[in-house]
N, C-alpha and C positions, 0 to 999 in steps of 0.2 A: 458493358457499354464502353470502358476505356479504353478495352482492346480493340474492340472494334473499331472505332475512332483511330487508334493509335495505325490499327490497319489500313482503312484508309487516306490517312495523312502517309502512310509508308508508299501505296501504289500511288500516289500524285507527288508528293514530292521526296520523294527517296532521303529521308530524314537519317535512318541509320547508315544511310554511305556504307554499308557491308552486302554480304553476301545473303539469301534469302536463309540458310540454318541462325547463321547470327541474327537475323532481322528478326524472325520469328521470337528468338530466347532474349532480346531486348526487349519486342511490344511486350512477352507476357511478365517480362519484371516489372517494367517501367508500367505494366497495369496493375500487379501485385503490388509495387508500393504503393500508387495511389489510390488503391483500397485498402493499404491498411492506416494509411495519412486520414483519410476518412475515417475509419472506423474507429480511431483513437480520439477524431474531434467530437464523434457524437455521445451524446451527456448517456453515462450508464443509469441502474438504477440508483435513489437518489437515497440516501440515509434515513430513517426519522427525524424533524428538525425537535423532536421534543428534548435531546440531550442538554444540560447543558452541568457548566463547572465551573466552580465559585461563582454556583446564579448567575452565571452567564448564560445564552442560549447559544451553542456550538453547535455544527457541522463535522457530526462525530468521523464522519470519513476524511474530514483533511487533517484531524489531529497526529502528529509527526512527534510529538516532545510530551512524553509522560512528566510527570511532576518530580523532581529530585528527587521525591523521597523513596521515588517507582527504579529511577536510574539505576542503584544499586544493585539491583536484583536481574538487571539485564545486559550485565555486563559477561565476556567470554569466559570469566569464572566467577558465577555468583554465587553471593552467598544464601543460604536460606533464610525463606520469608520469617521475620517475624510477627507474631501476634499483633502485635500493633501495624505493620505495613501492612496486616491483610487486607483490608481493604480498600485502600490506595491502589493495590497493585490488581484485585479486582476489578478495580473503576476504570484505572486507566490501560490496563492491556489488551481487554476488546477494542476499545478506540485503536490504541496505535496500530494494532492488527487490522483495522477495517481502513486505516488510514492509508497502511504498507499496501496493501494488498490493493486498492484502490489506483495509489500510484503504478504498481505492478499493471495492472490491466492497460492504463494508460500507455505507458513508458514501454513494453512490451512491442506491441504493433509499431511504436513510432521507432525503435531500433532494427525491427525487422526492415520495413522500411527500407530507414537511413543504409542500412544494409545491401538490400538488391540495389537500390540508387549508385553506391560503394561498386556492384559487377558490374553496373552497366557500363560504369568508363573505360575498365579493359576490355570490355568485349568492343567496346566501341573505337578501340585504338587510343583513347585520351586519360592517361594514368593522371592522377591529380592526388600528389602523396595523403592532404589535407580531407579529400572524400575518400578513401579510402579508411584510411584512422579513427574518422571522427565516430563511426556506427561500431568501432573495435572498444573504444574509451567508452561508450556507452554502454557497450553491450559487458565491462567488466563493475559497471552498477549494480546489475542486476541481481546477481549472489550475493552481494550486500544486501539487498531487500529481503529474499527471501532468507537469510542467515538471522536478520531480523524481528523477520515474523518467527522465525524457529524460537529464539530468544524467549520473545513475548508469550509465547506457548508455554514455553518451559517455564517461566515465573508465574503465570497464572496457574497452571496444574500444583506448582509446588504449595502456592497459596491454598489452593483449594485443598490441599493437604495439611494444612496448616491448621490448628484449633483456634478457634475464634474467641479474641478478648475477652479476659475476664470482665465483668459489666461491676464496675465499682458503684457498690450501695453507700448511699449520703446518709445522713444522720437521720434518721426516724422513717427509712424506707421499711416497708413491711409491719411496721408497729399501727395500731391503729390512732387517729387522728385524736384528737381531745386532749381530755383529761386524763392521767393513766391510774385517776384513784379508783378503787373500787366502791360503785354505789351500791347499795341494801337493795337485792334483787337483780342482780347483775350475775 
């Protein structure tokens, strides 16, 4: 549809001022980005909203910041889970994973985008140092997500490797309830 459009805005008024190869590889960017500018605004599918943490109810796909106590275990040399973060790091690395990834899907189109936007000015004759950079700076986010979710992977497999806390018995667990005398026929 936007090419089309972009087509015939080009035979009535000669918008790209070039020659018809360049005209042609400008409508089909300048239609490439505005479908992926679209397809980044439209809502993907949505989380369960049943999550929630310290009885809060959360929006398990925007969670970005696991709990301190999770930080440890996802850093470029972590150390192993212990028994007691197991579950911490259970709880919280699906989230930050669905979180990462959520922004990935987003953030993806709209650097591609910002990207072809970025060719069309030299094709177009108008270099503009500032559009050119700005989809470069973006697009060096993106390994940091997915380096992150690598992260998150890696602490939760090791978790799940991990043996699960010893469960401390309180005083008269397992004993039976009463009196501990023995009655006549007992």
């Amino acid at each position: 549809m936007v090419a089309i459009a972009l087509a015939a805005l080009q035979s009535t008024r000669h918008w790209t001022g070039t020659g018809p190869l360049r005209s042609a590889v400008a409508i089909a960017l300048t239609a490439l980005a505005v479908g992926l500018l679209v397809s980044a605004c439209v809502p993907k599918q949505s989380a369960p909203s049943s999550s929630t943490v310290n009885g809060r109810q959360v929006r398990p796909d925007r969670i970005l910041a696991p709990r301190d106590s999770v930080q440890e275990y996802l850093g470029r040399r972590p150390r192993d889970v212990l028994p007691r973060g197991r579950d911490a790091v259970l709880a919280d690395t699906p989230r930050l994973q669905r979180g990462l990834v959520s922004r990935l899907v987003v953030t993806t189109p709209v650097v591609t985008a910002l990207a072809c936007g970025g060719a069309i000015g030299p094709l177009l004759g108008e270099v503009r140092v500032f559009v050119v950079l700005w989809p470069v700076l973006y697009l060096c986010t993106l390994p940091d997500l997915v380096l992150r979710i690598g992260r998150a992977e890696r602490a939760r497999l090791s978790a799940l490797a991990t043996d699960e806390p010893p469960v401390r018995q309180r005083y008269g667990d397992g004993l039976p309830s009463g009196s501990k005398l023995g009655l006549p026929g007992d």
